[in-house]
C-alpha positions in Angstrom: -219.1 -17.7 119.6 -221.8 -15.7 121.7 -221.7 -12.8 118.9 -222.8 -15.3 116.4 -225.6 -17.1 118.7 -226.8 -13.6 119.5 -226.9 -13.4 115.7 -229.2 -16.2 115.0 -231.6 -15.0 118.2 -232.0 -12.1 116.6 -232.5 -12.9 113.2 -235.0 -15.7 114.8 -236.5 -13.3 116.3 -237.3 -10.9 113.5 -237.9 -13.4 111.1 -241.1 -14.0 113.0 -241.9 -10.6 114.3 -240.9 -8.6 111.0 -242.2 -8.2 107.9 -240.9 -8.7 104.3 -240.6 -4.9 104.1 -238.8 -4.8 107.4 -236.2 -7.5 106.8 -235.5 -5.9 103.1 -234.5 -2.9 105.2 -232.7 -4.3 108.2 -230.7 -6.6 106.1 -230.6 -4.9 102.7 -226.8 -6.6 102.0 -228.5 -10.1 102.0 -231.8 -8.7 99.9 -229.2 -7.2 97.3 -228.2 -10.6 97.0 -231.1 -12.4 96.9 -232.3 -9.7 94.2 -229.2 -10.3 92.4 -229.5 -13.6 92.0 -233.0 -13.6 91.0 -232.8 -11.2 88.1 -229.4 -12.9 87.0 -230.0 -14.4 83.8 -228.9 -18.1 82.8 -229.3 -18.8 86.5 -232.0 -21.0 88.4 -233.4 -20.2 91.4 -235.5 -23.1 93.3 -239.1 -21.7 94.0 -238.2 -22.2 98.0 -236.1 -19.3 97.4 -237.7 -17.3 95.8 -239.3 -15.6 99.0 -236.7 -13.0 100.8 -238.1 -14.6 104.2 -236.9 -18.1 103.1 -233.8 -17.4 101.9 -232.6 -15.2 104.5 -233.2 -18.2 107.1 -231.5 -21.0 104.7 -228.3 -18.5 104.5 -228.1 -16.4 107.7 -226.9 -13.2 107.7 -223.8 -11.8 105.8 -220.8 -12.5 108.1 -219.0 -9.6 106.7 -218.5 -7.5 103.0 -215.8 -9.7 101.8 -218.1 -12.6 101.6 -220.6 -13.1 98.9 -223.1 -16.4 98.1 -221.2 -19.2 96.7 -222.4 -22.3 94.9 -221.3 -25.0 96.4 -220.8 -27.4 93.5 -219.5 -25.2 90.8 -221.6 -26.8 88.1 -225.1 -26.2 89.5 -227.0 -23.6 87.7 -230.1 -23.6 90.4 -229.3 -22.0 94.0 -231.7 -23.5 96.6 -231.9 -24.8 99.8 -228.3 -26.6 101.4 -226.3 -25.3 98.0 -224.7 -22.0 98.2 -223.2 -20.6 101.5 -221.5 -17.3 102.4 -217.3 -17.8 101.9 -214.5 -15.3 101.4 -212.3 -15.2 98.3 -209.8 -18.0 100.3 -212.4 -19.7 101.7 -214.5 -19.7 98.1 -210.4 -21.3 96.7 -210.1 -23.7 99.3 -213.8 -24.8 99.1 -213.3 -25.1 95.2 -209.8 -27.2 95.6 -211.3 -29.5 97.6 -214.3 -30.4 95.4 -212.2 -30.7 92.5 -210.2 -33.3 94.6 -213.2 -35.0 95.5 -214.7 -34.7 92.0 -211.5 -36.4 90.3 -211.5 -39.1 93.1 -214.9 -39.9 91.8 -213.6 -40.1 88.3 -211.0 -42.2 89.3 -213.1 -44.7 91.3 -215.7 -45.0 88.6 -212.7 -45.6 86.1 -211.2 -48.0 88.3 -214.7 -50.1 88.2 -214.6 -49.8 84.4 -211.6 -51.3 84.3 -212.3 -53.9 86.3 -215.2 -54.5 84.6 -213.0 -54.9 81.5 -210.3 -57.1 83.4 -212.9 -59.7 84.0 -214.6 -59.7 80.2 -211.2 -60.2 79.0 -210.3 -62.8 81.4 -213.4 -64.5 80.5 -212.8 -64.9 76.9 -211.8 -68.6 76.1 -208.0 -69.0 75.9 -207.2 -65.4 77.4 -204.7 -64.9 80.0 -206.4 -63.5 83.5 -205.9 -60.1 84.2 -203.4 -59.5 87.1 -201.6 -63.2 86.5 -198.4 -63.5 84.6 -197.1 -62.7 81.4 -194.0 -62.9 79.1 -191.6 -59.7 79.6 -188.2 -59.3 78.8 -187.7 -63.6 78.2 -189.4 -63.7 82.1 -192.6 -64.6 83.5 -193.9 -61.3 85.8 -196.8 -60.4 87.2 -198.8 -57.9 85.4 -198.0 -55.8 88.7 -194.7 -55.8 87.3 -195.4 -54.6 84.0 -197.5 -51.4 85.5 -194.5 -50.6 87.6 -192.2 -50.5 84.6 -194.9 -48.4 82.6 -195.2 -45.8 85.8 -199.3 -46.2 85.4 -201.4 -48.4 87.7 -202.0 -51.8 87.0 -205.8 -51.4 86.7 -204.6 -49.1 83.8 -203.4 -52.4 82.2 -206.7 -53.8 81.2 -207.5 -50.6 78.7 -203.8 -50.1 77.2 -202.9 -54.0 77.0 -205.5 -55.1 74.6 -205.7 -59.0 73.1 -203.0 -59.3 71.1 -200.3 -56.9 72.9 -197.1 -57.8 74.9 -195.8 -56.5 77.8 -192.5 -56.0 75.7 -194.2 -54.0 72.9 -195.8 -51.8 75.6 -192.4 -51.4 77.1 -190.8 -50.3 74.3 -193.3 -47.9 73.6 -193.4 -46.2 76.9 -189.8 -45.5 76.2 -191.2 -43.3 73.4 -193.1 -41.4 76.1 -190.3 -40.9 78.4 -188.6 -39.0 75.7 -191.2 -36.9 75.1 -192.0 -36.0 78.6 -190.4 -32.4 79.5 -191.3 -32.0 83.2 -190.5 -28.0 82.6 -193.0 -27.2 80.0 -194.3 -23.7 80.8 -197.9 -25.0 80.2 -197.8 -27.5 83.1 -200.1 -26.9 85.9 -197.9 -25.2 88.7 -199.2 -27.7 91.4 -196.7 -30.8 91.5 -199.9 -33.2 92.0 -201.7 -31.8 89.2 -199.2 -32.2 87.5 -198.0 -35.8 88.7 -201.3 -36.3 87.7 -201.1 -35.2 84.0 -198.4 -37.4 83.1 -200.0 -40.7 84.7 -202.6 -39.8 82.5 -200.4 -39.0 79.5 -198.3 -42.5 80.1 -201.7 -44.4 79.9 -203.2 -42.3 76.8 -200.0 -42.6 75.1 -200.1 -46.6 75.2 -203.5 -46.6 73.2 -202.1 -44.5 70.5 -201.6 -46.5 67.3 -197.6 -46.8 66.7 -197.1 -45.1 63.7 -198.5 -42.0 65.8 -196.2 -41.9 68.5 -194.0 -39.0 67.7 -197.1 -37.1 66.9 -198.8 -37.9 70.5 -196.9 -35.6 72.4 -197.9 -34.4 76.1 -198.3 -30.4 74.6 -200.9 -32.6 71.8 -202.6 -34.3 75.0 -203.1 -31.0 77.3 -204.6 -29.5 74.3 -207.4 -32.3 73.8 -207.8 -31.9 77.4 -207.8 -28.3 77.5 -209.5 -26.6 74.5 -213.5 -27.9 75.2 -212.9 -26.9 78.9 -212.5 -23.6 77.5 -214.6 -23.7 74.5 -217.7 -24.8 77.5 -216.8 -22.0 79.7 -216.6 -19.4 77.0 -220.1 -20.7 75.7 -221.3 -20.3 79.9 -220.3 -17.0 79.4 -221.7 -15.9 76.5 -225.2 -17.6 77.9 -225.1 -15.2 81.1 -224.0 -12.3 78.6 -220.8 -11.5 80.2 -218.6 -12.7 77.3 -218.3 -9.0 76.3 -219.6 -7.6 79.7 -221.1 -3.7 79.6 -220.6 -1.6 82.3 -218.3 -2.6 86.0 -221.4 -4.7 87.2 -221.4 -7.0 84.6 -217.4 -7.0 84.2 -217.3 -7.7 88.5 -219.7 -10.3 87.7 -218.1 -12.3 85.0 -214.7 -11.8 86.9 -215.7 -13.1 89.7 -217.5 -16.3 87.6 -215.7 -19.6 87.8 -215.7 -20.5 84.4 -213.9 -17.1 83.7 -211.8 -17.9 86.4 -211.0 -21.4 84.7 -211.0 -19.7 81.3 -208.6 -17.1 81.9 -206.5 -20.2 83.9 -206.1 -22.2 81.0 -205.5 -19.4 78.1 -202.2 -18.4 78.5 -201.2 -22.0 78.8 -202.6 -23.1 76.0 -201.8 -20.2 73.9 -197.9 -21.3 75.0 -199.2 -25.3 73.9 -200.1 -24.1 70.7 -196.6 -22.7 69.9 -195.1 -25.9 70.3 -197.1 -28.0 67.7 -196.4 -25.5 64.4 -199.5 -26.9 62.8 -202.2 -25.7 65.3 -199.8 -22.2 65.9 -201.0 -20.4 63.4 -204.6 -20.3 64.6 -206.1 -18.1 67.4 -207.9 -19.1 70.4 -210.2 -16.2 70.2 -211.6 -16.4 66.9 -210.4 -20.6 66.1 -211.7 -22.3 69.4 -214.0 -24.3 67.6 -212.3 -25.5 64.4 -209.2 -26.4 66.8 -211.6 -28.2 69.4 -213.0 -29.9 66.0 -209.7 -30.6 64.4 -207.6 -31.8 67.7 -210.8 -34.0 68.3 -209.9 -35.5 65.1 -206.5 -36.3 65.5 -207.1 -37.6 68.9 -209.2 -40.0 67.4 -206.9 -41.0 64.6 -203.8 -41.3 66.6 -205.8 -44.2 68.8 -208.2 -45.5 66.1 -206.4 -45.4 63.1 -206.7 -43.2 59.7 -208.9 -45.9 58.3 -211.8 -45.4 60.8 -211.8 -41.4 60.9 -214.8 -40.9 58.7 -215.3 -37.6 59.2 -211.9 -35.4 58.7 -211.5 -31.3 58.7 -208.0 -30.5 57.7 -205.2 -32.9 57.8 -204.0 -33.0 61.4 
């Protein structure tokens, strides 16, 4: 602990003593940096940072070569002041874990008020059951508490795949549909049991949306597709936008490497190549040179499968 205060007196010290000359030389690991990320193209730098001076005294100095300058939220484009610190490979995977946890908690919170929002609409309307009451199931009143426990999806779930007009027995019957099509050892499922806990909750809940006649077609392989495909499609266009797509030269190839939305994109390919083989329709295509007419057509048949063919305007190939 005294190392690193001694540290931060020093670097105190010749932040006011040296000049911008002197700093690039004393701590030219932390200017190759700073230059780095100012020439980088595709990526913002916030005018506060633009001075060496500045920057160095936001960031500190480089605790050692296997750290490098990290974004803290893996979506920003613009370093500046209180979002990028210095982190390891691990600490740079933990760091990235967590804020995806936190992220999808978000999601889930601002879903949960949505459908609580649409709970209380649909309680409102004259001569509709209130949400989270009873209802007919199996020849018994239950509580719709009762219902989301036989579904396996939470009951605030309820209020988006129990529209006006549905019964807890059609649902049921349904979501034995789904448990046949659940395989808990596909190859493409995420490795990490909550992820993947996570997928089918989200599969169960999709699934009850999808217009009957569809059923079959809506398998889980079908869903981590829809899921899957624009996440890559959006990182491959990142890439191409920083021009490390096809990088030239080991600099550019470290860079993209070390990019999380090649990290993401090289995450999801395999398994999605494996998806594809599953569903013979989409198998002949190829995710290098057919990302975008499978992102268009699988958007389509997501649509269909919940909306009906009648409402698809729009089609591009039968799906």
């Amino acid at each position: 602990m005294a190392t690193e205060e001694d540290g931060k007196a020093v670097l105190a010290v010749d932040l006011r003593d040296l000049s911008t000359q002197e700093l690039h030389r004393k701590y030219s690991a932390e200017a190759s940096t700073h230059r780095n990320i100012l020439i980088g193209r595709g990526t913002g730098v916030a005018p506060q940072w633009r001075e060496f001076k500045t920057f160095l005294a936001e960031v500190g100095t480089k605790p050692s070569t296997d750290h490098s300058l990290v974004l803290l939220n893996r979506y920003e484009r613009t370093y500046g002041p209180g979002r990028a610190r210095w982190m390891t490979a691990e600490e740079q995977a933990a760091h990235e874990a967590e804020f995806d946890r936190l992220r999808a908690e978000k999601q889930r919170e601002e879903q949960l008020l949505l459908h609580k929002t649409a709970a209380t609409k649909r309680a409102s309307t004259p001569g509709a059951p209130s949400f989270g009451q009873w209802t007919p199931m199996a020849g018994k009143q239950v509580a719709y508490t009762d219902v989301a426990k036989k579904l396996a999806i939470p009951v605030a779930a309820l209020s988006k795949t129990m529209p006006a007009g549905t019964s807890a027995d059609e649902l049921v019957k349904r979501s034995g549909v789904v448990n046949e099509l659940i395989n808990e050892n596909a190859t493409w499922l995420p490795p990490d049991p909550a992820r993947k806990a996570g997928f089918f909750e989200a599969y169960r809940i999709w699934h009850l949306q999808v217009q009957p006649q569809f059923g079959r077609a809506a398998t889980p392989t079908f869903l981590f597709l829809y899921i899957a495909l624009p996440v890559m499609k959006q990182c491959r266009d990142e890439l191409m936008d920083l021009d490390l797509w096809n990088p030239l030269g080991q600099r550019a190839m470290a860079a993209r490497d070390s990019h999380v939305s090649w990290k993401k994109y090289t995450e999801f390919m395999p398994r999605a190549q494996v998806a594809l083989m599953e569903i013979p329709i989409y198998a002949t295509y190829s995710l290098l040179s057919d990302l975008d007419a499978l992102c268009e057509r699988i958007t389509v048949a997501e649509k269909r499968f919940r909306e009906g063919p009648q409402k698809v305007i729009h089609t591009h190939r039968a799906a």
